[in-house]
N, C-alpha and C positions, 0 to 999 in steps of 0.2 A: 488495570490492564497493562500488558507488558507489548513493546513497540512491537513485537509478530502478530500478536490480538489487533492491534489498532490499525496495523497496515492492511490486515485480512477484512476487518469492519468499515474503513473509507472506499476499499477497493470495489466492495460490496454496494457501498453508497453509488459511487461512479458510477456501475454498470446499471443501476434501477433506471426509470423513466424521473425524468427533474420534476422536482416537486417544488414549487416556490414557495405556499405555503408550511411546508416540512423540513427544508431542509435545514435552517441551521440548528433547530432542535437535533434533526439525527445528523448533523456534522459535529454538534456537542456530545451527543452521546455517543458517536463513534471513538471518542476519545475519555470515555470511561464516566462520564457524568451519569448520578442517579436518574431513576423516575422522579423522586420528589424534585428533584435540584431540577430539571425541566418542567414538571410541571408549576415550578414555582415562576420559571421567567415566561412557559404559555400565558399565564393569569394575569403577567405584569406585577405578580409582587415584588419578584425581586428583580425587572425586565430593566436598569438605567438607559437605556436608549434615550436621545431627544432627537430621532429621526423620525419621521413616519416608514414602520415596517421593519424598524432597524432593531435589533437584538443585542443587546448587552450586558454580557456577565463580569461584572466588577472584577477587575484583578486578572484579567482573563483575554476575553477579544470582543469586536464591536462586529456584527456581521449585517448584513443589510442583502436582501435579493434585488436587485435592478430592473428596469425595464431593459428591450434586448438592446445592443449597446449602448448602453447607458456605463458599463463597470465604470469606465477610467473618470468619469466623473463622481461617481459615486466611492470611489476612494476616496476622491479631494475632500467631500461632504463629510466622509466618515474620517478623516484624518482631522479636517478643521473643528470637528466637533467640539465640542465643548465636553462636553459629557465621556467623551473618550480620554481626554487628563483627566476630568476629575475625579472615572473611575478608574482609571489609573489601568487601562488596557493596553496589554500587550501586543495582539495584534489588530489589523483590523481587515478585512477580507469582504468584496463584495462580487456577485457575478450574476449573470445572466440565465444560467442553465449553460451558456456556449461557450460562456469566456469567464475562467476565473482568474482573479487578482485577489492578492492578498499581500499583508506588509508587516515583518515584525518589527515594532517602531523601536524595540532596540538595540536590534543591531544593523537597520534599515537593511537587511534581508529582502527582497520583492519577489512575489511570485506571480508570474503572468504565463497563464498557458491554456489551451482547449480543456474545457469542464473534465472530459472525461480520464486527462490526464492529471487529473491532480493528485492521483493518490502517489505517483511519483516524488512527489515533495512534503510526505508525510513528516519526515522528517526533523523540518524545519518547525512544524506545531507541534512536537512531542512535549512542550511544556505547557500544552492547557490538559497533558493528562499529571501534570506533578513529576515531568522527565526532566530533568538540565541537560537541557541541548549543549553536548562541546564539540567544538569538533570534529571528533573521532565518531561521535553517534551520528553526525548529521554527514557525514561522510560515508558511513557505513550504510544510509540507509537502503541502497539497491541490497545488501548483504542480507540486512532485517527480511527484506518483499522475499529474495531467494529462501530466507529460511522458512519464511512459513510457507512460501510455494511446498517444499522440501517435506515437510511436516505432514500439508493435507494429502500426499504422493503420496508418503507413508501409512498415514490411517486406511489412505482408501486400497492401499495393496493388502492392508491386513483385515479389513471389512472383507475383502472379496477373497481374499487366503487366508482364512480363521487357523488352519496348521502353522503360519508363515512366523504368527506371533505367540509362539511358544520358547519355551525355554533349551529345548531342543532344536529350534532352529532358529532361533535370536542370534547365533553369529555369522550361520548364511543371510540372515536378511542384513545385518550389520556391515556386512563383506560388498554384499549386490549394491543398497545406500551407498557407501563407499565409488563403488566402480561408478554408479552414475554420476555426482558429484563429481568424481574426475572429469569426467566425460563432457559436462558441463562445463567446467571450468576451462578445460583445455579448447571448445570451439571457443570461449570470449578471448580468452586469450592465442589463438593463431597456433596450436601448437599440432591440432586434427584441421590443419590445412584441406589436405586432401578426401579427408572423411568426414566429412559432415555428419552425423552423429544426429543429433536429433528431426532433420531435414530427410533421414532415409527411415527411420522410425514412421515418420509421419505418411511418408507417401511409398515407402513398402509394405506397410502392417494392416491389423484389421485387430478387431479383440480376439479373432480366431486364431491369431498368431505373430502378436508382436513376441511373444516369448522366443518364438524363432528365429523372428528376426536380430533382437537384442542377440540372444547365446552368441549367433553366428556374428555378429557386428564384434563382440568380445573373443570369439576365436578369431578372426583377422587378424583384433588388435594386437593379440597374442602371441602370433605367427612372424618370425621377422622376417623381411622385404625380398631380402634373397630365396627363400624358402617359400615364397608364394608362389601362386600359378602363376601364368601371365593372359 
């Protein structure tokens, strides 16, 4: 799996209802682990935990569900482990369903924030899918989330305009991508001060006619400031 896959599958995790008995199997497999490789640590063969409940894949992370506040203790548990050197885990992460915590023990990394917000810090576990976290990746990761936000906009404009993605019109869709991404970029960074851009989309449009709305948001843009109406 490639970090747009993995952000798009935790994100997915996030939003379900918490499962204490499921989740760190599919917070393992959100990050590309087989069925066999899961079903081997469900059965406890290959499960090194010496927690009760606690999940450990050698070489990898120690995960544990807690009772509800219980995490920040149950990191100490999963930190002091024993079992956690001697399978030689990278990180170790416990939570509630409310509160996740998590810690990669080598670069004492910490992640403490509301469950639902975790897939914001995807980033920081892209090496229990086989990624070398540097820097530069773990920095970029809001960039990874926007691109496969970016991605599934695109499939589903061309699900719902089967013309759109043709070879004849592959460089107006290439062009319109293009202006959004601007668009986007320009309100994080302050430069559509006064135009809000995705904020008039939202609450001037319908499916009946955000097309409308969009063209004309792009004739504005297009229009300089002297030459508009008042």
């Amino acid at each position: 799996m490639n970090p747009v896959e993995i952000e798009e599958a935790i994100s997915v995790l996030a939003a379900q209802p918490f499962d204490r008995e499921t989740f760190p199997y599919a917070f393992l497999e959100a990050f590309g682990n087989k069925p066999t490789t899961i079903k081997r640590l469900r059965s406890g063969v290959s499960n090194k935990s010496d927690l009760p409940g606690g999940v450990l894949q050698a070489n990898n992370i120690h995960i544990k569900v807690c009772p509800p506040g219980q995490a920040t203790a149950t990191m100490v548990a999963l930190r002091d482990s024993p079992a956690t050197k001697r399978a030689k885990a990278k990180f170790i992460l416990a939570t509630d369903g409310k509160e996740f915590q998590a810690e990669d023990l080598a670069s004492a990394t910490v992640v403490v924030c509301d469950y639902p917000d975790f897939p914001n810090w995807f980033g920081v576990f892209l090496p229990l899918a086989g990624i070398a976290t540097v820097r530069q990746i773990s920095e970029s990761a809001f960039d990874i989330k926007a691109t496969g936000r970016l991605n599934r906009l695109y499939m589903e404009l061309c699900k719902t305009n089967p013309t759109w993605d043709t070879p004849e019109r592959r460089h107006d869709m290439n062009r319109f991508m293009a202006r959004l991404i601007f668009c986007f970029f320009a309100e994080d960074t302050g430069i559509l001060m006064n135009a809000a851009f995705t904020p008039t989309i939202a609450q001037m449009s319908d499916r009946s006619n955000t097309e409308a709305v969009i063209s004309e948001l792009f004739r504005a843009m297009n229009t300089r400031e002297q030459d508009r109406d008042e």
